[in-house]
PyMOL Python script that loads the backbone (N, CA, C, O; Angstrom):
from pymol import cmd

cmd.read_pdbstr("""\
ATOM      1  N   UNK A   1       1.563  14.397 -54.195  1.00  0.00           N
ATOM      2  CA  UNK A   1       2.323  13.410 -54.923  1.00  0.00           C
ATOM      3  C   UNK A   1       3.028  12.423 -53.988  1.00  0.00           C
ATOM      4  O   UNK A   1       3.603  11.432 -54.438  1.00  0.00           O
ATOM      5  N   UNK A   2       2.987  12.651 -52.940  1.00  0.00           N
ATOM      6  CA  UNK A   2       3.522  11.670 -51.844  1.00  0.00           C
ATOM      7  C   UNK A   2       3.188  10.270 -51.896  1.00  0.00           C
ATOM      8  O   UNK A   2       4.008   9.373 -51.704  1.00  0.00           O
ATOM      9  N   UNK A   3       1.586  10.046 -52.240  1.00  0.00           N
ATOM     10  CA  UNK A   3       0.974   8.947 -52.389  1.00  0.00           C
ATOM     11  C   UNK A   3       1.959   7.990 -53.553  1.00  0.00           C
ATOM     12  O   UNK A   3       2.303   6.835 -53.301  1.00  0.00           O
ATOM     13  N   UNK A   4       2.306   8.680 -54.784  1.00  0.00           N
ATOM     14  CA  UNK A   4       3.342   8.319 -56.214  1.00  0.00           C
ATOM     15  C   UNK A   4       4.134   8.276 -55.500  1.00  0.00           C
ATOM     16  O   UNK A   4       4.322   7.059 -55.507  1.00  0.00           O
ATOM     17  N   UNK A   5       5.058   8.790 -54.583  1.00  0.00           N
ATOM     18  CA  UNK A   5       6.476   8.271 -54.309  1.00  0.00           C
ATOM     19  C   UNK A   5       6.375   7.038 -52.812  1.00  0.00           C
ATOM     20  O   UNK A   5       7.374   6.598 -52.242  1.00  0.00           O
ATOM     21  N   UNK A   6       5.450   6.817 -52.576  1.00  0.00           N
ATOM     22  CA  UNK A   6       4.923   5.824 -51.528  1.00  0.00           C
ATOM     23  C   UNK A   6       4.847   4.608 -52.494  1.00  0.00           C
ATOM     24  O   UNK A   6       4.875   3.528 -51.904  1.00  0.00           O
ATOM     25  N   UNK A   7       4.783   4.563 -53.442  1.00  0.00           N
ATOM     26  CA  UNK A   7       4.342   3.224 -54.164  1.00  0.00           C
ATOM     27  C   UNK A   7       5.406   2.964 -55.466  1.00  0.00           C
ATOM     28  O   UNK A   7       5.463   1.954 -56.167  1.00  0.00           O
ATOM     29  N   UNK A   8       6.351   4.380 -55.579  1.00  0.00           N
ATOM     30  CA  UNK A   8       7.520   3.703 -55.910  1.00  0.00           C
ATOM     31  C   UNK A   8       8.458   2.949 -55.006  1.00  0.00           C
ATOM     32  O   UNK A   8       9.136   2.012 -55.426  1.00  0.00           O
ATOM     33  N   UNK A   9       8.488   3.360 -53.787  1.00  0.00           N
ATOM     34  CA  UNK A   9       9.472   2.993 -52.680  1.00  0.00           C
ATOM     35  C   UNK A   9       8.894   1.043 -52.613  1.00  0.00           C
ATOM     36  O   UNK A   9       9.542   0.006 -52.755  1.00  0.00           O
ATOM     37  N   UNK A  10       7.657   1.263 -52.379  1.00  0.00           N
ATOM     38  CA  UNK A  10       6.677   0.023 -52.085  1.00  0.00           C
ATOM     39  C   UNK A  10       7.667  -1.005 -53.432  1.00  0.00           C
ATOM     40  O   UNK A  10       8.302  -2.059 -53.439  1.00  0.00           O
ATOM     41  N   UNK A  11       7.427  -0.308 -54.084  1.00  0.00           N
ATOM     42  CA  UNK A  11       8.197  -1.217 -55.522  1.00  0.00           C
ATOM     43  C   UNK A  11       8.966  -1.837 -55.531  1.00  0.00           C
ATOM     44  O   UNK A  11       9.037  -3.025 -55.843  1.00  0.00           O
ATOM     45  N   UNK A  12      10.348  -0.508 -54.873  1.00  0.00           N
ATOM     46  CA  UNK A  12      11.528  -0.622 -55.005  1.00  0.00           C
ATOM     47  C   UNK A  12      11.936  -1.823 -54.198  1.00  0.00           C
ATOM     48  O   UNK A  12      12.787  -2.617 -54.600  1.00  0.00           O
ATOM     49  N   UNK A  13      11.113  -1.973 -52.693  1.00  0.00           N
ATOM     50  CA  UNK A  13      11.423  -2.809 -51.511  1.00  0.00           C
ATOM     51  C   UNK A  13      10.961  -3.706 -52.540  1.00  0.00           C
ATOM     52  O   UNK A  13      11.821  -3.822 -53.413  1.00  0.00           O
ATOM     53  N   UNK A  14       9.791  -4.469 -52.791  1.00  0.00           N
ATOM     54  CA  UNK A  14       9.491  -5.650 -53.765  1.00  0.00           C
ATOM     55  C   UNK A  14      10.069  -6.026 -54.705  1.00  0.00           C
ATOM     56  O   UNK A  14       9.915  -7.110 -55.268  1.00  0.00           O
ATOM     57  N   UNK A  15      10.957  -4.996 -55.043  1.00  0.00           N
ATOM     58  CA  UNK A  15      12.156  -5.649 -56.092  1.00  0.00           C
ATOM     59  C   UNK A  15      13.622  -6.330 -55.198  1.00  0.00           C
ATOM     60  O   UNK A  15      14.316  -7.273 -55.580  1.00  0.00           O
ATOM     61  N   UNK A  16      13.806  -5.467 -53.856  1.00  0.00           N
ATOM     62  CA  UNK A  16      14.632  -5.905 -53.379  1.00  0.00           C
ATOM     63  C   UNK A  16      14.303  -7.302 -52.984  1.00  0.00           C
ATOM     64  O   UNK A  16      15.010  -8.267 -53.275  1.00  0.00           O
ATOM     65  N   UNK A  17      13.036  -7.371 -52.211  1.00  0.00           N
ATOM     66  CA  UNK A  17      13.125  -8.401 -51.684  1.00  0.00           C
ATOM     67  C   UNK A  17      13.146  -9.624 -52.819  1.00  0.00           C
ATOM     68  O   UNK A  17      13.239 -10.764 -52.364  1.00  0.00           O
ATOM     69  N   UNK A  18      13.095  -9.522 -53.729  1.00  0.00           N
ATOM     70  CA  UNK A  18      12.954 -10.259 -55.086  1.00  0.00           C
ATOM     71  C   UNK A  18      14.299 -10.838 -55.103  1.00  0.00           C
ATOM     72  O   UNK A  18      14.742 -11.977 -54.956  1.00  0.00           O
ATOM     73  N   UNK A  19      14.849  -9.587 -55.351  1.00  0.00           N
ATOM     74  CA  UNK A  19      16.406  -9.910 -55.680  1.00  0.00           C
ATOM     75  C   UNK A  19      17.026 -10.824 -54.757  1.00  0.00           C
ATOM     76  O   UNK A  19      17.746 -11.727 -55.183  1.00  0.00           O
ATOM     77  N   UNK A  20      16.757 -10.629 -53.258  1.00  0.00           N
ATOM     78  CA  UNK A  20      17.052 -11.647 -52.601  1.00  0.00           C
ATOM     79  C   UNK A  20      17.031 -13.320 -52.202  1.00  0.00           C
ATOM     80  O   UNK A  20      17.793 -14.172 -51.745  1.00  0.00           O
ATOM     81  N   UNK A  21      15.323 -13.158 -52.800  1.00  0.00           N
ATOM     82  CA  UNK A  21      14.966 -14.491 -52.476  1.00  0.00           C
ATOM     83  C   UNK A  21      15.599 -15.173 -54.176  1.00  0.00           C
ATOM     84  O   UNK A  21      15.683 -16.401 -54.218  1.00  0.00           O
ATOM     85  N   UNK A  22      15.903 -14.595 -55.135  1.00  0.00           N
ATOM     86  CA  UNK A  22      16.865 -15.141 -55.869  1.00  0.00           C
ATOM     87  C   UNK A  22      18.265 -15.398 -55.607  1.00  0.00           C
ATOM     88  O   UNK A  22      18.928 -16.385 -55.923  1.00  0.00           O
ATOM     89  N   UNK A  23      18.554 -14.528 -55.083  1.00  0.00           N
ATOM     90  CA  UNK A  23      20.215 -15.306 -54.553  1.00  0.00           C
ATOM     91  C   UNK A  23      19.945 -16.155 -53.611  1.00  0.00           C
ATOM     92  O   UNK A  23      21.089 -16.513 -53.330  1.00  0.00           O
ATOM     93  N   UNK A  24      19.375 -16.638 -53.035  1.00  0.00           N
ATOM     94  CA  UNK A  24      18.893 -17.643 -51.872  1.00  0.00           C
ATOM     95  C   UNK A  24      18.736 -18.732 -52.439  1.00  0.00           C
ATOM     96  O   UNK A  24      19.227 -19.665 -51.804  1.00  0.00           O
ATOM     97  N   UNK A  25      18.179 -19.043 -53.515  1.00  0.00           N
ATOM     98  CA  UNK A  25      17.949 -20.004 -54.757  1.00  0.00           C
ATOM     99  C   UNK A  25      18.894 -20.012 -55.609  1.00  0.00           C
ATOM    100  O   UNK A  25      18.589 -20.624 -56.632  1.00  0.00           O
ATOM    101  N   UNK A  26      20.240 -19.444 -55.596  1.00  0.00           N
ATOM    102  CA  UNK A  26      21.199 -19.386 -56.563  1.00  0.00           C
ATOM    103  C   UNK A  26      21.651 -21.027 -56.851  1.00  0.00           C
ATOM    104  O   UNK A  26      22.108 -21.423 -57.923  1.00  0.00           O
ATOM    105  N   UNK A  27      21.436 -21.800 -55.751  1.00  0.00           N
ATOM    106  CA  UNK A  27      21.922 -22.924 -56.427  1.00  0.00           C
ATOM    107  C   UNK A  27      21.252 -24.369 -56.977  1.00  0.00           C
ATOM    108  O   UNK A  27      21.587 -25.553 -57.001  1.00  0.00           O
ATOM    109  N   UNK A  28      20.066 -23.527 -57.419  1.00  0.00           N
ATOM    110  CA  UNK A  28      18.826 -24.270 -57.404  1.00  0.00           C
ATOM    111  C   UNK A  28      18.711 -24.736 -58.882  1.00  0.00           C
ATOM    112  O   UNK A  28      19.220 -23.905 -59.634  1.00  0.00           O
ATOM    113  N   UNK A  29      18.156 -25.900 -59.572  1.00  0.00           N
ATOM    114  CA  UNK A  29      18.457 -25.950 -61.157  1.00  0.00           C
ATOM    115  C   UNK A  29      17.599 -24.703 -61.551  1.00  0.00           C
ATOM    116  O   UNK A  29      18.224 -23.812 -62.127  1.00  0.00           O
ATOM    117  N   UNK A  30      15.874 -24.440 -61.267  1.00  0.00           N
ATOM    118  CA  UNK A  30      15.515 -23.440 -61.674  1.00  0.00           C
ATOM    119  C   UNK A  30      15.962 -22.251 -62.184  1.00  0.00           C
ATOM    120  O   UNK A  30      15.506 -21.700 -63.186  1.00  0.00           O
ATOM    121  N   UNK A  31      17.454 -21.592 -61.028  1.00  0.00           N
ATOM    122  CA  UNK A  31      17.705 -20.794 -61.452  1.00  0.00           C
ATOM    123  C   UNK A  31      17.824 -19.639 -62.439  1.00  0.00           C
ATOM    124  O   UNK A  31      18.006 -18.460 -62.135  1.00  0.00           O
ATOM    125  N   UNK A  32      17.645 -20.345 -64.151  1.00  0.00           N
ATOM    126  CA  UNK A  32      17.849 -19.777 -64.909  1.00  0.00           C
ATOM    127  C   UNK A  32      16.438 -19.035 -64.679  1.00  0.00           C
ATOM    128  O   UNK A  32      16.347 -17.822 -64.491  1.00  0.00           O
ATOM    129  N   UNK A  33      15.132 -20.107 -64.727  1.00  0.00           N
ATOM    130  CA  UNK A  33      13.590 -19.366 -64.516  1.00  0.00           C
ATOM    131  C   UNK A  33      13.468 -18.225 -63.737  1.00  0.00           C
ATOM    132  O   UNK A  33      12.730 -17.304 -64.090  1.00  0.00           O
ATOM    133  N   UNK A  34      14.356 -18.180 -62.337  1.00  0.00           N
ATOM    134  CA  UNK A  34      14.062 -16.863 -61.578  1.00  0.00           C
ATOM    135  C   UNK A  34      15.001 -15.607 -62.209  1.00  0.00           C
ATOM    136  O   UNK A  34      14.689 -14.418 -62.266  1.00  0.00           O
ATOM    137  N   UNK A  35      16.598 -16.428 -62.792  1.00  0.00           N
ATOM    138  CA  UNK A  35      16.834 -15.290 -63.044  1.00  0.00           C
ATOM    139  C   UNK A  35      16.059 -14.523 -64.106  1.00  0.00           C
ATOM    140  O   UNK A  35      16.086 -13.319 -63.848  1.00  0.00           O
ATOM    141  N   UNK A  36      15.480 -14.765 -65.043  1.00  0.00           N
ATOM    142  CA  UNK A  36      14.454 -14.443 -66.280  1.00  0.00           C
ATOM    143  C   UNK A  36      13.061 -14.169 -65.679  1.00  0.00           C
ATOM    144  O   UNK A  36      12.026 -13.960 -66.312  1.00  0.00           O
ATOM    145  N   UNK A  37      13.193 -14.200 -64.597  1.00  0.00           N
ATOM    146  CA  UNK A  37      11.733 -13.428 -64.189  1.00  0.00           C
ATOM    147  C   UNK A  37      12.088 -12.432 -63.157  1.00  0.00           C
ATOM    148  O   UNK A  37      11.166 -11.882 -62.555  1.00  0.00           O
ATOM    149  N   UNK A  38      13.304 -12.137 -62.883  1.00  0.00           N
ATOM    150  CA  UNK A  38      13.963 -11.352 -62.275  1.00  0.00           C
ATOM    151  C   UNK A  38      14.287 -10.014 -63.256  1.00  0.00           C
ATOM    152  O   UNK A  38      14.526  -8.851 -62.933  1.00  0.00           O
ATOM    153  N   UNK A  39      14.218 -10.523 -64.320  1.00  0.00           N
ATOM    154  CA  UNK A  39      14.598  -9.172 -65.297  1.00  0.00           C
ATOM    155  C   UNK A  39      13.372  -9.050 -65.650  1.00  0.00           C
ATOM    156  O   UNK A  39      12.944  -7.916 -65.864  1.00  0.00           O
ATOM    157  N   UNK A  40      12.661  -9.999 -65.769  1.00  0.00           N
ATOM    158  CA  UNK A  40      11.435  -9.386 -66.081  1.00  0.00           C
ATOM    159  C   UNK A  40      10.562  -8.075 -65.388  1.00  0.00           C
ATOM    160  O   UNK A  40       9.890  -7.129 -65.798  1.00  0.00           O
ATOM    161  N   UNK A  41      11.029  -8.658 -64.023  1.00  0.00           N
ATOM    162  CA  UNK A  41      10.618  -7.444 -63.106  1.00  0.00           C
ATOM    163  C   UNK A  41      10.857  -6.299 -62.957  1.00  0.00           C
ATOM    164  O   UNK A  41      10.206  -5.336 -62.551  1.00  0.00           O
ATOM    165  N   UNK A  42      12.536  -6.550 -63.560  1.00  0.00           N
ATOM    166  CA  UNK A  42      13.386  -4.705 -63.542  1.00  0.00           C
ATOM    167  C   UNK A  42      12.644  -4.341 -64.733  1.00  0.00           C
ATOM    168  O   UNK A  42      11.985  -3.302 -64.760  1.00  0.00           O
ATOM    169  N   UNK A  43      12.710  -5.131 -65.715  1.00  0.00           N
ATOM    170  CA  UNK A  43      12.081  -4.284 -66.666  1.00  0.00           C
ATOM    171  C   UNK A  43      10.657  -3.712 -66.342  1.00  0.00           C
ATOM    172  O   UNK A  43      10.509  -2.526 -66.634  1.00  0.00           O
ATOM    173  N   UNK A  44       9.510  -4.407 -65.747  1.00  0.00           N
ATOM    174  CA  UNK A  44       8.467  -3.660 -65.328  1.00  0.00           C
ATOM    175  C   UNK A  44       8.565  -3.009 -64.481  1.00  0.00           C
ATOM    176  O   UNK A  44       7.567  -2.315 -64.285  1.00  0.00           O
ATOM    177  N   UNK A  45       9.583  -2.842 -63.627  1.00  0.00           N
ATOM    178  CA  UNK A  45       9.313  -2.225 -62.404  1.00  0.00           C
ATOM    179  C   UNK A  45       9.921  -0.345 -62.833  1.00  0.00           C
ATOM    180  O   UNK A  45       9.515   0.755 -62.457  1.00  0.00           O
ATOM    181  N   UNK A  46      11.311  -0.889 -63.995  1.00  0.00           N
ATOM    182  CA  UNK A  46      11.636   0.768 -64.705  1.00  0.00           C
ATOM    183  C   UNK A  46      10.857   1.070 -65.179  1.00  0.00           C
ATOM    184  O   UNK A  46      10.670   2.278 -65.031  1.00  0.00           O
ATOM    185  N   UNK A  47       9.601   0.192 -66.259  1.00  0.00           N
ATOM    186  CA  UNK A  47       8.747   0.952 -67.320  1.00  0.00           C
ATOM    187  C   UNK A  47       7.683   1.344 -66.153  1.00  0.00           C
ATOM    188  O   UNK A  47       7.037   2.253 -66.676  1.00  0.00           O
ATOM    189  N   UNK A  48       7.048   1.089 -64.562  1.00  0.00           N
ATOM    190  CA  UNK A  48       6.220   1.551 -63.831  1.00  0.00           C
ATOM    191  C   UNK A  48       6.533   2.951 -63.370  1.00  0.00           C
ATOM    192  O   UNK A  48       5.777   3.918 -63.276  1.00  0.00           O
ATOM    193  N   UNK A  49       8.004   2.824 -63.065  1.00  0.00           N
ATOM    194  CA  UNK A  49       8.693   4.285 -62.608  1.00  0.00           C
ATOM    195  C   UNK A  49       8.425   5.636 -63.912  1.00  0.00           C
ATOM    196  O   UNK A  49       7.892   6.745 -63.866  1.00  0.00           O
ATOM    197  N   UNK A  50       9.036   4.922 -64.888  1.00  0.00           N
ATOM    198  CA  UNK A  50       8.783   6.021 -66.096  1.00  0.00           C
ATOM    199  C   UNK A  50       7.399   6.349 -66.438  1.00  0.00           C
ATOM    200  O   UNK A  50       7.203   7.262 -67.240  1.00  0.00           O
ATOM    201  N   UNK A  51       6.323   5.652 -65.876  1.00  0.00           N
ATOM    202  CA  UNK A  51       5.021   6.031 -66.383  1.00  0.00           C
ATOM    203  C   UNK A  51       4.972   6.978 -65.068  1.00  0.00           C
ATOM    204  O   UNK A  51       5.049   8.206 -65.100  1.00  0.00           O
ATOM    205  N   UNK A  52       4.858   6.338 -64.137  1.00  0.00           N
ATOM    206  CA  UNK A  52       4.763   7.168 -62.396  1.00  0.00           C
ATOM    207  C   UNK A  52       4.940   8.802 -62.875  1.00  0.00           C
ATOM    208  O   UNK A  52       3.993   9.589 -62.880  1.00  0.00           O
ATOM    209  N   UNK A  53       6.199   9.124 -63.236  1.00  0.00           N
ATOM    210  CA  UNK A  53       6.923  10.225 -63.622  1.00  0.00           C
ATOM    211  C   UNK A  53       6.181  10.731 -64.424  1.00  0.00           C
ATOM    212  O   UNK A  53       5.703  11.831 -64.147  1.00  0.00           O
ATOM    213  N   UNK A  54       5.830  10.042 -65.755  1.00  0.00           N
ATOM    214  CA  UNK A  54       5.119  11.181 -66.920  1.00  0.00           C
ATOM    215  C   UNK A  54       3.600  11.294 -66.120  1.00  0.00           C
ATOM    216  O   UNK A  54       3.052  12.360 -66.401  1.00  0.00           O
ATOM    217  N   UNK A  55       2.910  10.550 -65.315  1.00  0.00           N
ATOM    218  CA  UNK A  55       1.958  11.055 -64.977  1.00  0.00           C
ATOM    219  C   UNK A  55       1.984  12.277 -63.865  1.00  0.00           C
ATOM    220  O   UNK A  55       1.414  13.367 -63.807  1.00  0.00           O
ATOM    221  N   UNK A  56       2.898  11.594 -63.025  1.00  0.00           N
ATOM    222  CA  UNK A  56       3.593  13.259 -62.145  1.00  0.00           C
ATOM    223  C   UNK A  56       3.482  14.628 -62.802  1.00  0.00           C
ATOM    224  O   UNK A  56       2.867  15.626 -62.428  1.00  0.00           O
ATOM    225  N   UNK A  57       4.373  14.380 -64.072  1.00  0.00           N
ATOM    226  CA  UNK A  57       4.479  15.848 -64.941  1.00  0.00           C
ATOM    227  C   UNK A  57       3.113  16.519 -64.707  1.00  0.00           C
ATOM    228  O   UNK A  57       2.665  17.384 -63.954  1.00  0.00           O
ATOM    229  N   UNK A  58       2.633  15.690 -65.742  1.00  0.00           N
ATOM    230  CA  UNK A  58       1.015  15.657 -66.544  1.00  0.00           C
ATOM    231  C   UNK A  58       0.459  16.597 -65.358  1.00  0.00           C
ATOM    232  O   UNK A  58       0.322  17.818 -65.426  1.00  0.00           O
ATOM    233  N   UNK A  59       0.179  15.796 -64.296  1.00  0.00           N
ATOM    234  CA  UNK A  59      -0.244  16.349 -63.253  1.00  0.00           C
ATOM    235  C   UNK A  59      -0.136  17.879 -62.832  1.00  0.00           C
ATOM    236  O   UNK A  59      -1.086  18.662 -62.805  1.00  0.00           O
ATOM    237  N   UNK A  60       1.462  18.232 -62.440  1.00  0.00           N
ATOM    238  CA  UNK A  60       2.209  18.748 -62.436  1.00  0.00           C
ATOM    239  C   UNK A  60       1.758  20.379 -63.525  1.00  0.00           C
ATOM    240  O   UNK A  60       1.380  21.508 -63.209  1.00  0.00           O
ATOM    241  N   UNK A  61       2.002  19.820 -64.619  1.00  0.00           N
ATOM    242  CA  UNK A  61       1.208  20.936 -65.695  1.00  0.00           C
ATOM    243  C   UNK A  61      -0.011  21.023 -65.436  1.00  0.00           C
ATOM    244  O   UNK A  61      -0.212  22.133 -64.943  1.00  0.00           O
ATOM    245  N   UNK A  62      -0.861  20.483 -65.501  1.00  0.00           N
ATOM    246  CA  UNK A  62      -2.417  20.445 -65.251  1.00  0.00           C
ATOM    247  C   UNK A  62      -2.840  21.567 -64.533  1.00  0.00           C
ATOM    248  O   UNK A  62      -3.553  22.477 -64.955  1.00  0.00           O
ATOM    249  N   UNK A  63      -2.249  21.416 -63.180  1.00  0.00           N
ATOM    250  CA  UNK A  63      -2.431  22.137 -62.348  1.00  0.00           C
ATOM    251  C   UNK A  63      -1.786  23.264 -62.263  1.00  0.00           C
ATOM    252  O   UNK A  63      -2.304  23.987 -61.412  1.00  0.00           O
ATOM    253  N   UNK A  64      -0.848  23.747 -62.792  1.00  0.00           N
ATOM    254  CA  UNK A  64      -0.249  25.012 -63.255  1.00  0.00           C
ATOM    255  C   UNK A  64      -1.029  25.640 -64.039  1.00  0.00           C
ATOM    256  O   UNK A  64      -1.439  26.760 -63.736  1.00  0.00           O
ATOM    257  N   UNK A  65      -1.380  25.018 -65.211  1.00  0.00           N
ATOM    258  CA  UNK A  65      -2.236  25.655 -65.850  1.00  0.00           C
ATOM    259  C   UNK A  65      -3.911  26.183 -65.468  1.00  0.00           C
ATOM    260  O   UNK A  65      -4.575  27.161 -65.809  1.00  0.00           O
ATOM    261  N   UNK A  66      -4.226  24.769 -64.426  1.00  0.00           N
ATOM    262  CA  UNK A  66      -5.728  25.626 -64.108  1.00  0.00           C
ATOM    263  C   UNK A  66      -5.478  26.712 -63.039  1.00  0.00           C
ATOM    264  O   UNK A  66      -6.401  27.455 -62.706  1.00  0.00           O
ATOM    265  N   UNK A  67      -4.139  26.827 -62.449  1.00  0.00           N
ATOM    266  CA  UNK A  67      -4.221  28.273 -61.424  1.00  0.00           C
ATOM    267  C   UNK A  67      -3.710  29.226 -62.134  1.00  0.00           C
ATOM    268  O   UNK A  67      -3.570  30.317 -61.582  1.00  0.00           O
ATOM    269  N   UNK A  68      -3.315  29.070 -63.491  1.00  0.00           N
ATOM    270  CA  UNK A  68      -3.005  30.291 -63.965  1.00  0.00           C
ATOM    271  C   UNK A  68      -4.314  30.682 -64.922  1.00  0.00           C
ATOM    272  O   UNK A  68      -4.433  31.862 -65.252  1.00  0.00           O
ATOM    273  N   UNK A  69      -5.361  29.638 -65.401  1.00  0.00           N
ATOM    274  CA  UNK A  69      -6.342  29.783 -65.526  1.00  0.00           C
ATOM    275  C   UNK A  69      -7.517  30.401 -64.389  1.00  0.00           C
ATOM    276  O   UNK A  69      -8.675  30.630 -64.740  1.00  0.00           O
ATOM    277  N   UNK A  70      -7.199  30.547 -63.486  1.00  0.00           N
ATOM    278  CA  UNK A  70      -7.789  31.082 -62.262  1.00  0.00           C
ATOM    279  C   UNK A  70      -7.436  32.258 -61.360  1.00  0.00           C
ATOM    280  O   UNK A  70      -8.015  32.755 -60.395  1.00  0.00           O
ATOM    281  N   UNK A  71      -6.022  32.608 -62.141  1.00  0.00           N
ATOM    282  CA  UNK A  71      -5.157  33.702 -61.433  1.00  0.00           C
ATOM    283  C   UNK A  71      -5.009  33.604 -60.280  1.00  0.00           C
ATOM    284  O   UNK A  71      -5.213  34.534 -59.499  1.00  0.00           O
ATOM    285  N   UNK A  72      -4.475  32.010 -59.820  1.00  0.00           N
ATOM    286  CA  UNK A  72      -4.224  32.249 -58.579  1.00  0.00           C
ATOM    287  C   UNK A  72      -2.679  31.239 -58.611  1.00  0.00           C
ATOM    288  O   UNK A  72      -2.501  30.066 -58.283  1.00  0.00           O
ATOM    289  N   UNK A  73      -1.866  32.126 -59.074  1.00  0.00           N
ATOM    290  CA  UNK A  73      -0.264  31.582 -59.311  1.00  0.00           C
ATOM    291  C   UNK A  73       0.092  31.986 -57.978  1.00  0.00           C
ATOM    292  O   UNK A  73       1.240  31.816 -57.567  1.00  0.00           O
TER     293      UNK A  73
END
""", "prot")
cmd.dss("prot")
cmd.show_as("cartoon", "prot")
cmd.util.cbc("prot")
cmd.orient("prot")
């Protein structure tokens, strides 16, 4: 699962750096456009994390179940 938490981190930095190059532009007329595509991003970037996770589980069970299907817990 290392690979899943490698590409949340990857995220997380791409949101930072996001966030930044919007305050850098804070006094720009656009502004309102980045800030609204700035939330746009948190919002995809939480609904990427929450999928990340339920597929983790998924995973997670899957494989519990085929080694206990295999008797090798």
């Amino acid at each position: 699962m290392s690979s899943l938490k490698e590409a949340q981190e990857r995220l997380r930095r791409a949101l930072g750096r996001l966030e930044a190059a919007a305050e850098n532009v804070a006094g720009r007329e656009d502004n309102d456009d980045l800030q609204e595509e700035l939330a746009e991003m948190r919002q995809r970037c939480e609904l990427l994390e929450n999928r990340s996770q339920t597929v983790s589980r998924q995973l997670d069970d899957t494989i519990g179940r085929m080694r206990q299907i295999l008797g090798t817990q």
